[in-house]
Structures are given as C-alpha cells and as structure tokens.
N, CA, C and O of each residue as an XYZ file, in Angstrom:
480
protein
N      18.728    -34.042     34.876
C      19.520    -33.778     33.690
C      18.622    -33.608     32.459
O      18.927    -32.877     31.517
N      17.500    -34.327     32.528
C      16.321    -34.120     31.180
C      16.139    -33.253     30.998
O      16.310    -32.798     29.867
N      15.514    -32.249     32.399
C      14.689    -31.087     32.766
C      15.978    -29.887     32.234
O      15.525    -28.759     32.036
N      17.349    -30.041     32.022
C      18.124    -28.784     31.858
C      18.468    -29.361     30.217
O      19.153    -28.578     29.559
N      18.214    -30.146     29.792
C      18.748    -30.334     28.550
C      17.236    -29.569     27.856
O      17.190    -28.521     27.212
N      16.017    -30.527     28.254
C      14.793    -29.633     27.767
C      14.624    -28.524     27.713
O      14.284    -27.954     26.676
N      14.822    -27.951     28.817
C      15.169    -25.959     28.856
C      15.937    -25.753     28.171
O      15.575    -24.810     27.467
N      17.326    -26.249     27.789
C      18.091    -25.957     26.856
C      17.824    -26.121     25.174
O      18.462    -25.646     24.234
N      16.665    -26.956     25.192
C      16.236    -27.199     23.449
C      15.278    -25.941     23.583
O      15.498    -24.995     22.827
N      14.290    -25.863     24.439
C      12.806    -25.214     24.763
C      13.559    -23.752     24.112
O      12.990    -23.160     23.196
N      14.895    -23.236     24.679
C      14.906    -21.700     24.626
C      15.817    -21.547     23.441
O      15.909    -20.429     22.934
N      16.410    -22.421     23.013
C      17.259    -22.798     21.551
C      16.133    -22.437     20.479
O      16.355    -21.574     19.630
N      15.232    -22.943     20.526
C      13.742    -23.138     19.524
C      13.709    -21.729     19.696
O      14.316    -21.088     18.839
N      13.075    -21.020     20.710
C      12.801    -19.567     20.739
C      13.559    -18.793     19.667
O      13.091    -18.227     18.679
N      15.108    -18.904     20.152
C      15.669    -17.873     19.750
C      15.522    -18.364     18.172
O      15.254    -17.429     17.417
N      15.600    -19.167     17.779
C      15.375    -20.049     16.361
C      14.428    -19.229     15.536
O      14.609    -18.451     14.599
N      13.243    -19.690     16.246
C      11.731    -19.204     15.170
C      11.770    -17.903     15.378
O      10.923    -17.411     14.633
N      12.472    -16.807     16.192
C      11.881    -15.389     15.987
C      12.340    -14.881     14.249
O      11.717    -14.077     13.556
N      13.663    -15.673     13.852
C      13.984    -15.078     12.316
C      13.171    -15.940     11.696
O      13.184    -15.436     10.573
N      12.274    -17.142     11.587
C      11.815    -17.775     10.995
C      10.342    -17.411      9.951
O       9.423    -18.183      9.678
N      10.484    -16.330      9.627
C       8.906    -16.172      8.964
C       9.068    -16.464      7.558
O      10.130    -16.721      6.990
N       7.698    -16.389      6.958
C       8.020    -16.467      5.763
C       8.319    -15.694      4.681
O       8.519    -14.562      5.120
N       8.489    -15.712      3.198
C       9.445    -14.638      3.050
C       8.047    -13.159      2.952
O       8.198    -11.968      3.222
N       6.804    -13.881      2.473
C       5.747    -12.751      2.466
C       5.490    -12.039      3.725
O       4.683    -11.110      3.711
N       6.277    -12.476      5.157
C       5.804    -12.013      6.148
C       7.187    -10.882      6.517
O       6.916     -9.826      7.088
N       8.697    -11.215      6.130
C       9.582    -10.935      6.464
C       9.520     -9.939      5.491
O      10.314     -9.098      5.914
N       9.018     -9.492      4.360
C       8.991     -8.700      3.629
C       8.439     -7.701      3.744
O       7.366     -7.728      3.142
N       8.756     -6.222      4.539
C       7.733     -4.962      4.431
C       7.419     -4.456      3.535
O       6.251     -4.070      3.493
N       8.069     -4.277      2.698
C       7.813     -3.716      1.596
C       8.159     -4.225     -0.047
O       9.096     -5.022     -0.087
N       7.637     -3.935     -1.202
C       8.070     -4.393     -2.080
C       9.138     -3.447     -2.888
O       8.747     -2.280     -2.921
N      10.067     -3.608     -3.377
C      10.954     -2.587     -3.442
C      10.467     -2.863     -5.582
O       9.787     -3.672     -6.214
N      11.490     -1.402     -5.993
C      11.187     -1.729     -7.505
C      11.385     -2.571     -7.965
O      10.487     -3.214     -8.508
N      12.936     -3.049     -7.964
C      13.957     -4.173     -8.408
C      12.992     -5.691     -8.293
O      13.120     -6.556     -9.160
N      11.754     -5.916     -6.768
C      11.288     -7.029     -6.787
C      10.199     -7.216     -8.260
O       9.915     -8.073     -9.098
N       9.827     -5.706     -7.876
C       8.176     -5.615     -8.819
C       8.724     -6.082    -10.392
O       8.272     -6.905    -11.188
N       9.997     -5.096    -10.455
C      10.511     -5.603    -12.124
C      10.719     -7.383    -12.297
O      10.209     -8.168    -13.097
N      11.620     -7.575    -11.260
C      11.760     -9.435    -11.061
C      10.627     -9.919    -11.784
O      10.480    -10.067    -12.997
N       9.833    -10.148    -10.805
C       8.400    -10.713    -10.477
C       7.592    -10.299    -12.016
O       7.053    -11.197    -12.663
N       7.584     -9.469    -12.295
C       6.747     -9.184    -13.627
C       7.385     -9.699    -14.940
O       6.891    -10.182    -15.959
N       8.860     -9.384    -14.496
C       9.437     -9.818    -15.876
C       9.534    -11.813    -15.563
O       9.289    -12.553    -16.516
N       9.764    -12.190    -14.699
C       9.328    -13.890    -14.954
C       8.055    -14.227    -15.308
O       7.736    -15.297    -15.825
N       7.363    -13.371    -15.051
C       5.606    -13.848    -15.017
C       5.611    -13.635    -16.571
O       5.300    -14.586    -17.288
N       5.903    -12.600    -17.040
C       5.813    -12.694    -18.174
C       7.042    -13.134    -19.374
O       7.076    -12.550    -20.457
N       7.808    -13.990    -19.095
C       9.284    -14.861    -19.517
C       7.869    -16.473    -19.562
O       7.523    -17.151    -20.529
N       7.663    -16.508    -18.891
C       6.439    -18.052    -18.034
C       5.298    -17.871    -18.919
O       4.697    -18.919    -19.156
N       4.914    -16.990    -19.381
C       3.152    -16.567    -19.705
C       3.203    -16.768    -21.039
O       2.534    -17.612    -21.635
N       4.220    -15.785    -21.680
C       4.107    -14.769    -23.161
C       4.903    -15.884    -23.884
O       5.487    -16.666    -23.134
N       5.017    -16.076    -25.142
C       6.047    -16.595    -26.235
C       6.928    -15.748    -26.458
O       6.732    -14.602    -26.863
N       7.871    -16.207    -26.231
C       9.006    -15.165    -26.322
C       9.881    -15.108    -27.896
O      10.742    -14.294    -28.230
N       9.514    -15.870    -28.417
C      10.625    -17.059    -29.337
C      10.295    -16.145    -30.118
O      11.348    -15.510    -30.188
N       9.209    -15.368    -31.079
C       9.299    -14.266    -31.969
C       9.855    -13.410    -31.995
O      10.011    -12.779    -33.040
N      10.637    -12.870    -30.265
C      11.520    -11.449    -30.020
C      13.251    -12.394    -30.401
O      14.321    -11.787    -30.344
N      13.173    -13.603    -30.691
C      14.549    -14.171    -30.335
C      15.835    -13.488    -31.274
O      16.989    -13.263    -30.909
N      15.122    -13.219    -32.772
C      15.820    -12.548    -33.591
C      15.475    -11.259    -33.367
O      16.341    -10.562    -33.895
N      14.661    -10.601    -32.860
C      14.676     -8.496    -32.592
C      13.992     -8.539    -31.240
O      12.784     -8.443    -31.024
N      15.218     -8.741    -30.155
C      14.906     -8.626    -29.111
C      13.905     -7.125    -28.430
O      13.195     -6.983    -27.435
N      14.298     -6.259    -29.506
C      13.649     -4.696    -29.409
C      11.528     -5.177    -29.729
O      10.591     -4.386    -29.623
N      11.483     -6.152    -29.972
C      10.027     -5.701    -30.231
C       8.953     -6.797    -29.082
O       7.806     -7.201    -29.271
N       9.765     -6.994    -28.055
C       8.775     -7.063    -26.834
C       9.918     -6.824    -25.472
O      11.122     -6.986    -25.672
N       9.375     -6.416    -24.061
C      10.296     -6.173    -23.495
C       9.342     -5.524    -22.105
O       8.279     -4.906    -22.160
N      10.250     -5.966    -20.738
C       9.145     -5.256    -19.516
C       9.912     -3.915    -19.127
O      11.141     -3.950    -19.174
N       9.548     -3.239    -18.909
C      10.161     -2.139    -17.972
C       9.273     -1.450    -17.164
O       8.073     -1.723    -17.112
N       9.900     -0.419    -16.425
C       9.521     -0.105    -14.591
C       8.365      1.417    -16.349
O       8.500      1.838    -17.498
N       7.234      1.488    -14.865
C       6.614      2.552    -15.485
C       6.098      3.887    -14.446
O       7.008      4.711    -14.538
N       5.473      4.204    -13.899
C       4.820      5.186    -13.157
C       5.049      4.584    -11.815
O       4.942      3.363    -11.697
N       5.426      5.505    -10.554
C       5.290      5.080     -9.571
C       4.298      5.546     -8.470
O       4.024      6.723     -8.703
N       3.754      5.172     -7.544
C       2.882      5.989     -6.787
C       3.587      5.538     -5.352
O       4.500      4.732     -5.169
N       2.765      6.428     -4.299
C       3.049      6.215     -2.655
C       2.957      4.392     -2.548
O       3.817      3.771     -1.924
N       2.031      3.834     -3.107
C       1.228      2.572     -3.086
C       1.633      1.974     -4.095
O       2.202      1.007     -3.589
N       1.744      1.870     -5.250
C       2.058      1.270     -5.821
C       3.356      1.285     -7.357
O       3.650      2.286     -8.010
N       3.761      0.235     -7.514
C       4.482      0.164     -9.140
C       4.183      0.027    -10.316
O       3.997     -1.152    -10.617
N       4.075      0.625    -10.992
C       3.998      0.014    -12.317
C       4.838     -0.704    -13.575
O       5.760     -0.110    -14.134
N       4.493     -1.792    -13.880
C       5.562     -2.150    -14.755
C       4.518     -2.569    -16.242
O       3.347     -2.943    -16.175
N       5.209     -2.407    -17.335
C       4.463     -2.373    -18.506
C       4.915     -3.655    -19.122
O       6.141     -3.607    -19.021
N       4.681     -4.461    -19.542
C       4.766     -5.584    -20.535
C       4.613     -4.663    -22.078
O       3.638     -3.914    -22.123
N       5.293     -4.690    -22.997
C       5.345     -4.574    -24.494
C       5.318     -5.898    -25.194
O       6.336     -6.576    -25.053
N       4.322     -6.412    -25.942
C       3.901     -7.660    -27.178
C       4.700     -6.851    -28.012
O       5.051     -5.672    -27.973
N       4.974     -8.185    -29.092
C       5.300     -7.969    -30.382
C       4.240     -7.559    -31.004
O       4.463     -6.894    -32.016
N       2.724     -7.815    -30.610
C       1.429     -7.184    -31.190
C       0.897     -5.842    -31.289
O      -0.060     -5.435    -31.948
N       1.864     -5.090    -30.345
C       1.776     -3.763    -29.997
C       0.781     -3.859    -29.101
O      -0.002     -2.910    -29.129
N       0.513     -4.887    -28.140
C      -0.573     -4.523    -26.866
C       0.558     -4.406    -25.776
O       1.689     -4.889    -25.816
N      -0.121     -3.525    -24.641
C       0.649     -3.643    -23.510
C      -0.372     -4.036    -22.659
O      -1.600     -3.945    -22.678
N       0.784     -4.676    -21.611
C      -0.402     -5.015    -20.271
C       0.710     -4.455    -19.004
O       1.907     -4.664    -18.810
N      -0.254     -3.709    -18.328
C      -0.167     -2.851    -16.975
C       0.061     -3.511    -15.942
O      -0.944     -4.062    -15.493
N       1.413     -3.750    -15.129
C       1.086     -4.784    -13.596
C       1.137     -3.579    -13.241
O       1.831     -2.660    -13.675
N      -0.004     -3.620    -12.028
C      -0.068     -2.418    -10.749
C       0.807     -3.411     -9.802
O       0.423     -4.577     -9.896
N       1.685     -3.249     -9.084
C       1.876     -4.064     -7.761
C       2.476     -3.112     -6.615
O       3.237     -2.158     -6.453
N       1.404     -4.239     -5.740
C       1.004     -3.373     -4.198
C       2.183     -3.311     -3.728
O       2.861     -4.321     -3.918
N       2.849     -2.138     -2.961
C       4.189     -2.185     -2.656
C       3.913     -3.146     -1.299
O       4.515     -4.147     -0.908
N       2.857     -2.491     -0.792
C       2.658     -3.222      0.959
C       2.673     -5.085      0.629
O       3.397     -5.789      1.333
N       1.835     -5.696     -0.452
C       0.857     -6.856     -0.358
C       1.580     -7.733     -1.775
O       1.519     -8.950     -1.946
N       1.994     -7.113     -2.334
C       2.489     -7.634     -3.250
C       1.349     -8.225     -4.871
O       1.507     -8.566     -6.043
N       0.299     -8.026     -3.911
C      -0.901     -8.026     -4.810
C      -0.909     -7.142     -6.184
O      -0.817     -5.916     -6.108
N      -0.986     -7.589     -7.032
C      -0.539     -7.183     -8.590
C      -1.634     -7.351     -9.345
O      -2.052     -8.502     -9.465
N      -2.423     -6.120    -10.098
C      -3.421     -5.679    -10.633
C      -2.684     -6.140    -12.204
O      -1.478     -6.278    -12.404
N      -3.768     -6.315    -13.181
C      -3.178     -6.260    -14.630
C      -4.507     -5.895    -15.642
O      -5.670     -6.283    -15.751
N      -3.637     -4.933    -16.296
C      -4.598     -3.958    -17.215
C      -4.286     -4.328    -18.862
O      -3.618     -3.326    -19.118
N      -4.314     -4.931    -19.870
C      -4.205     -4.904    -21.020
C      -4.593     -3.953    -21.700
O      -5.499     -3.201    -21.342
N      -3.853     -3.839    -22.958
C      -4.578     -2.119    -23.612
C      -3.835     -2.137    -25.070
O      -2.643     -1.998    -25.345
N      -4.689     -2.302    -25.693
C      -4.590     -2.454    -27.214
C      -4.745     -0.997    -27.888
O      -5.831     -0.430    -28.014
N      -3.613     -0.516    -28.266
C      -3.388      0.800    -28.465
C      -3.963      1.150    -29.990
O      -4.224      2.324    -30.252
N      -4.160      0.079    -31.018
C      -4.319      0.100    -32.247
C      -6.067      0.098    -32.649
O      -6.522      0.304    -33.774
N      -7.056     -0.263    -31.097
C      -8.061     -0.096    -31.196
C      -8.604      0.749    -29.933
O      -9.764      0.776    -29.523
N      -7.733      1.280    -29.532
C      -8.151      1.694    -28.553
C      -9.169      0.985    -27.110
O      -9.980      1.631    -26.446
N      -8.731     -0.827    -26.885
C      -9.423     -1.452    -26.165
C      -8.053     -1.197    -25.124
O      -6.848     -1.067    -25.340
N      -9.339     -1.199    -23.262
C      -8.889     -1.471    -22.397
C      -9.401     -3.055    -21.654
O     -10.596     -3.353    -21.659
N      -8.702     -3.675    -21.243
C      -9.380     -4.480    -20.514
C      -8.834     -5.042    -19.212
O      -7.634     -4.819    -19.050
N      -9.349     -5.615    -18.400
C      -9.045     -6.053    -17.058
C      -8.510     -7.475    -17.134
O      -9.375     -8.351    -17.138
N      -7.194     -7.874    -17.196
C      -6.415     -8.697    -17.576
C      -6.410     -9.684    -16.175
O      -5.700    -10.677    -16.330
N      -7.154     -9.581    -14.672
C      -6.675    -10.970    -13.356
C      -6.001    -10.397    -12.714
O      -5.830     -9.181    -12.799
N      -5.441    -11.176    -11.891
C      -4.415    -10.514    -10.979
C      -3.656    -11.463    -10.506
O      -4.215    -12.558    -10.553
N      -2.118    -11.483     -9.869
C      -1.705    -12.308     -9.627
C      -0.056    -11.819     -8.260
O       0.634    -10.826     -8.490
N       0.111    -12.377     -7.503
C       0.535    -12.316     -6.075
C       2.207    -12.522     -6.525
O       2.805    -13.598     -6.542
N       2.737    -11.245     -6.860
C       4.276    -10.688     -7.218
C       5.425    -11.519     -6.291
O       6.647    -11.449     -6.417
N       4.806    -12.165     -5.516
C       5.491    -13.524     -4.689
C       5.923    -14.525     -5.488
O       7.019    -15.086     -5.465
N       4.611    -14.794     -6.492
C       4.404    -16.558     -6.785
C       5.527    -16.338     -7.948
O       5.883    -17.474     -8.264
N       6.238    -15.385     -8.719
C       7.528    -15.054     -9.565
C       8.552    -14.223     -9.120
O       9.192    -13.481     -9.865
N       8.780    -14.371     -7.491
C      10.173    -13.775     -7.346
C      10.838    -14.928     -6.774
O      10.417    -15.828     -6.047
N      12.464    -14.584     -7.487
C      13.106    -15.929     -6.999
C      13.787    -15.887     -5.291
O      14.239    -14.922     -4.673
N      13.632    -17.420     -4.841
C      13.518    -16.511     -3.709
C      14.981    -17.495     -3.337
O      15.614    -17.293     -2.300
C-alpha cells in the first residue's frame, strides 16, 4: 500500500513541477506593456517625483523606438534630461543611456534586469 500511494505522490509531483518555473523562465518574451511597467516603477522607486505633483506634464515615461531586439522607453526629468531604457525583449536585460539635451552630454547611466520592477 506504501509503494502505490508513493507512485501516486512520485507522478502527482511530475505533473506539478512541469508548470512550475520561474516567472524569468516562463517568460519568452518581453512584451511592450512589460518594458513600459518595469521602467515606469524603476523610475516611480529611483526619481523624486514630488516636483511633477502640481504639473504632472513636466516629467513622465513613455514607449519610444522599437527594434526586432529591443524597446525603448524614455524617462523625461523635470531637468530636461532624459534617460534611455534599451530592454532586451528576449533577457529582459535593460541598457540605460542619460542625455542632457541642454549640453549636449551623453552618458552611460548601468543597467538593470526589467524583472526586478515588474509586478508580478
């Protein structure tokens, strides 16, 4: 009676863990809607927001250029800098470009995994 109850947990488990991955593994692809998520918490978490509270118009994320590979989403400061997320559609891996339009500086802003700010 052990031996059929054990087979009976043993193949229960199977069918169990085949949906069980995690969500970076269950995920093929990154769709726009995640990349916007994910960028706009990262930067809700990062940025001070409390200066846009009275003119919500003078900071704000939106979707930007798209490629085969990747998304772009733009961060707008109240400073007039923007910063660039590239994110990997495959990897979720998210490039960031800052770019100060008033001096014409570019710079290489880190990078950070479009996972660690989507709600899951």
């Amino acid at each position: 009676m052990k031996h059929i109850a054990f087979s009976f947990i043993f193949i229960a488990m199977l069918f169990c863990s085949c949906g069980s991955k995690s969500t970076k593994e269950s995920q093929s692809e990154i769709t726009a809607e995640m990349a916007l998520e994910g960028v706009s918490n990262y930067c809700h978490s990062t940025y001070d927001w409390s200066i846009a509270k009275d003119n919500p118009d003078i900071m704000g994320v939106e979707m930007g250029e798209e490629t085969d590979s990747t998304y772009q989403v733009v961060f707008r400061s109240y400073t007039g800098a923007f910063v660039h997320f590239y994110v990997d559609k495959a990897s979720g891996s998210t490039r960031m470009e800052e770019y100060v339009p008033t001096l014409d500086v570019k710079s290489d802003a880190g990078t950070i995994d479009i996972f660690d700010y989507i709600k899951k």
